[in-house]
N, C-alpha and C positions, 0 to 999 in steps of 0.2 A: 854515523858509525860505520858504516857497507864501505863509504868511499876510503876508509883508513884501509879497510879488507881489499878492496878493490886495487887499492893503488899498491900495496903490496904483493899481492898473485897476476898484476895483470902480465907483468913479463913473463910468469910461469904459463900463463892462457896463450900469449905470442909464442912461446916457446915448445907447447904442443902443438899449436897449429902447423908451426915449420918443420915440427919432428915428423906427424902423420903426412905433411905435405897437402895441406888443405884449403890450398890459396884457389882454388874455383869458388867457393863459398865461403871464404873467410868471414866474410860479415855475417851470414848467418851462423856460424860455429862460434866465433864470438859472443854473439848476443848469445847464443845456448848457453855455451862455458859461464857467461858471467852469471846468467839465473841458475846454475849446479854452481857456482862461488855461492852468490847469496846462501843458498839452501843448505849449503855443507857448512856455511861460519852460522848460520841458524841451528841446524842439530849438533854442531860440534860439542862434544862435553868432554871435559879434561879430566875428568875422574873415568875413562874407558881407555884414552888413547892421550899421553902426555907430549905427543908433540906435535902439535898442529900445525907446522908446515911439512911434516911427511904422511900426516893424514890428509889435506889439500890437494898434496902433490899425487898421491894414490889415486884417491876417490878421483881428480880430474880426471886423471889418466886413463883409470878403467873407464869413466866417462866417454871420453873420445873415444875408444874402443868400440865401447859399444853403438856410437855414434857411426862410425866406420862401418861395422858389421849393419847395423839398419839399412844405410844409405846401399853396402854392396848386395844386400838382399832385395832392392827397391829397383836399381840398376840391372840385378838378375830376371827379376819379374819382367821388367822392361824387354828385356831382350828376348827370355824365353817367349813371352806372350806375342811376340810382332808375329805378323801373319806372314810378313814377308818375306821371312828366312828361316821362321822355327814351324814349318810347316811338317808336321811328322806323318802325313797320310802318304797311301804307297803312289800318291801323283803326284809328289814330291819333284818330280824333275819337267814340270810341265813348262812349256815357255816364258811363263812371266817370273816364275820360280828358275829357270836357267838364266834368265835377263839377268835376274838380280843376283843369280852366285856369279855369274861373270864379272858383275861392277864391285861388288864384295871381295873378288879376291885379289885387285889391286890392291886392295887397304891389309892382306894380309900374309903373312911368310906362308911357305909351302907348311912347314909342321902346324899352324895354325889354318889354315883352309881344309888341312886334311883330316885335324881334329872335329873339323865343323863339317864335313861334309861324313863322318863314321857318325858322328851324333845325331844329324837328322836323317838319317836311316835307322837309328834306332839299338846304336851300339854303346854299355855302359863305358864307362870311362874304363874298366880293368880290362873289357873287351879291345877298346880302345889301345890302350896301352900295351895290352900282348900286340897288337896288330901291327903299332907303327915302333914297335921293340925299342919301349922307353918305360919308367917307373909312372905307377898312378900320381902320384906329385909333378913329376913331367906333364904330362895330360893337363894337373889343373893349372899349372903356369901358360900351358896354351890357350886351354881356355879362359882363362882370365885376362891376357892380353888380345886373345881376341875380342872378346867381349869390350872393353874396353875402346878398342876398335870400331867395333859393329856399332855401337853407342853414337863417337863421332860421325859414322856415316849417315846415319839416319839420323841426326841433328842436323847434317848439310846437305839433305835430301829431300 
């Protein structure tokens, strides 16, 4: 009975994949997606919500979402936690600490290196933001490609 479910949502599960753009771990968001299918054509009930493929295509959707938001909170931890560059003490610029902003800021633009060098000093993002006179949304688009970034480098390091 699941495979009738299956084979009709799975281009909707392909179809967010490619929306959130989440071909690094497709196979694992796959198999997620399909066990939130299973789960969602198991509680679905027609007497709360009469159309069960915009309650499928919601429920996925906010699925992935929250999926997205997990994994960039996971990827946050990651970054914030490396000893390597989110060193917030005030010896902060000591030589293995300068080694490694120097090979770090290849991998990054000027508005991004400068974001990353106010923050492990100790500056909030609004701080941040009056400083290099741009909106707090600016700031978090920096930081989030740098992060991004910083991510790759310490995968190939």
């Amino acid at each position: 009975m699941f495979e009738e479910t299956k084979d009709k949502y799975e281009k909707l599960i392909f179809h967010l994949i490619h929306k959130y753009q989440l071909t690094y771990d497709f196979d694992e968001f796959y198999q997620m997606a399909l066990i939130k299918l299973w789960e969602l054509d198991q509680s679905y009930d027609s007497n709360k919500t009469s159309n069960k493929d915009h309650y499928i295509y919601t429920k996925l959707k906010f699925f992935f979402i929250d999926e997205i938001r997990k994994l960039s909170k996971r990827n946050e931890r990651f970054i914030l936690m490396s000893d390597d560059i989110m060193n917030h003490s005030n010896h902060f610029y000591d030589s293995y600490d300068h080694l490694t902003l120097k090979e770090i800021k290849n991998y990054l633009n000027r508005e991004e290196y400068q974001w990353l060098t106010l923050f492990l000093k100790g500056h909030s993002m609004k701080e941040i933001a009056d400083d290099m006179k741009v909106s707090v949304s600016t700031i978090k688009k920096y930081k989030k490609n740098a992060q991004k970034k910083l991510t790759f480098f310490y995968h190939n390091h």
